[in-house]
C-alpha positions in Angstrom: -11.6 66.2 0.0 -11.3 64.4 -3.2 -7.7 65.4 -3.8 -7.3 63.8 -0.1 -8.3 60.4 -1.6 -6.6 60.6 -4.6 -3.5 60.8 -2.3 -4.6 58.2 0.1 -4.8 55.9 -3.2 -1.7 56.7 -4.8 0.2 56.2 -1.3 -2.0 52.6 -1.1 -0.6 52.0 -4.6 2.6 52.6 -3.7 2.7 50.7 -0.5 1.3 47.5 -2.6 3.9 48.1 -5.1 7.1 48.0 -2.3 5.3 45.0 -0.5 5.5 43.3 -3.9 9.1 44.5 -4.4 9.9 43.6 -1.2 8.8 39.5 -1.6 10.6 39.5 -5.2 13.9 40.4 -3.4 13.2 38.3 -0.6 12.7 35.1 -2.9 15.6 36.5 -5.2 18.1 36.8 -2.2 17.2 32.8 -1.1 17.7 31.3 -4.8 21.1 33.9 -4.5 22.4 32.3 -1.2 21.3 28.8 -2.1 23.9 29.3 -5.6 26.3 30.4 -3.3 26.6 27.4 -0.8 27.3 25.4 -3.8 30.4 24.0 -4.6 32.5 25.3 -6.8 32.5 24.7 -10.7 32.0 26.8 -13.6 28.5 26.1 -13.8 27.9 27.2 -10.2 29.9 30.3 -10.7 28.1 31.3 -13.8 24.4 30.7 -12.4 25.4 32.4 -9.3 26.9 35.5 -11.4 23.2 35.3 -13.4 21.5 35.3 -9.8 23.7 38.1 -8.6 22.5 40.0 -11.9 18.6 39.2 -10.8 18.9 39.7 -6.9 20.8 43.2 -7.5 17.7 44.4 -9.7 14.8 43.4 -7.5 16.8 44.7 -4.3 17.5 48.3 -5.8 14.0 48.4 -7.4 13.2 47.8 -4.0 15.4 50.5 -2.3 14.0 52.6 -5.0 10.1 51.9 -3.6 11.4 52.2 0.0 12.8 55.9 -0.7 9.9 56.6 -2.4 7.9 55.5 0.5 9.4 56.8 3.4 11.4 59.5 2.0 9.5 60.6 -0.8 12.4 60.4 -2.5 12.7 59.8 -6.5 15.9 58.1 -7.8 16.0 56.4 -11.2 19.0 54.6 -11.2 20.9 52.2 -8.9 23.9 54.6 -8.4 21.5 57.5 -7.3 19.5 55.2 -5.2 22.4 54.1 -2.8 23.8 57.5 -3.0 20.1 58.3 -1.3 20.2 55.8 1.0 23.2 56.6 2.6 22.2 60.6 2.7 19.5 59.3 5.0 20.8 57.2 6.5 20.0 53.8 5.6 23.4 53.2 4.6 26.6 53.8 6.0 29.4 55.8 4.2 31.4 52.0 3.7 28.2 50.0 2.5 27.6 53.0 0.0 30.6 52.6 -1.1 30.5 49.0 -1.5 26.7 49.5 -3.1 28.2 51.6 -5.8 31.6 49.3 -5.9 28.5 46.6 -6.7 26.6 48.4 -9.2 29.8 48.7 -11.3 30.5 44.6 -11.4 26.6 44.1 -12.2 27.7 46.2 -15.1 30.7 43.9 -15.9 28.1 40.9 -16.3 27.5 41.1 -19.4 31.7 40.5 -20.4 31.3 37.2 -18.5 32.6 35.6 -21.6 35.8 36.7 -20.4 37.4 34.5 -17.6 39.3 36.6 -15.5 35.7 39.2 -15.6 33.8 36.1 -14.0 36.2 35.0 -12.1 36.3 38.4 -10.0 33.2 38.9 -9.8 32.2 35.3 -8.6 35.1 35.9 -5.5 33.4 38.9 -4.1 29.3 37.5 -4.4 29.4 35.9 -1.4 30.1 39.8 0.3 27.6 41.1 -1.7 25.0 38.7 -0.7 25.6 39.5 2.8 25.8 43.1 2.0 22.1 42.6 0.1 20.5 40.4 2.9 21.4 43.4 5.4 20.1 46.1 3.2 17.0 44.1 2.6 16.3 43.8 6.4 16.4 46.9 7.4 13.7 48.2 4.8 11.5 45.6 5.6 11.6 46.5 9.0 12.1 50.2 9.5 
């Protein structure tokens, strides 16, 4: 009986920790797509590469929860976590791809400095965003 409530809490803690996951990515994504309907300048293009950087954390710390959740699934990296996702379904085989195509340029981020580096990466964010937004939806309502 006791062990019973000990599970009942942890899956309680568990489920408050994705609800709070999920409301950081939601408010991430917005301050994301608001940078992105910006004109262009390089001021735009390097806050939205800095918003990219924070709305791809909280949404794969999010997936992370969800698999966790639903799954009970444990993956401790971004890479692993999409790779998850798509073995269950949540993600196709091309959004997987794209995921993991993603989780390399949020590892370019840091060589900003270098034009060209910034340049690709702010081309492709507006994809991304799309690709987050619908990745974001279905784990908040599956």
């Amino acid at each position: 009986m006791e062990s019973e409530s000990l599970e009942s809490l942890e899956r309680l803690e568990i489920l408050e920790r994705f609800e709070i996951r999920l409301g950081e990515t939601s408010r991430a994504l917005e301050t994301f797509r608001q940078i992105i309907d910006e004109p262009y300048s390089t001021i735009v293009r390097d806050a939205a590469i800095q918003r990219f950087e924070y709305t791809f954390e909280a949404l794969w710390k999010l997936l992370k929860e969800y698999l966790k959740v639903h799954d009970g699934l444990i993956c401790n990296s971004p890479k692993t976590c999409f790779r998850e996702a798509f073995s269950t379904g949540i993600l196709s085989e091309d959004e997987a791809v794209a995921f993991l195509e993603m989780t390399d340029m949020r590892n370019l981020t840091s060589h900003t400095y270098k034009e060209d580096v910034s340049q690709m990466i702010y081309e492709k964010l507006a994809d991304y965003y799309s690709l987050m937004a619908k990745l974001m939806m279905k784990m908040k309502f599956e």
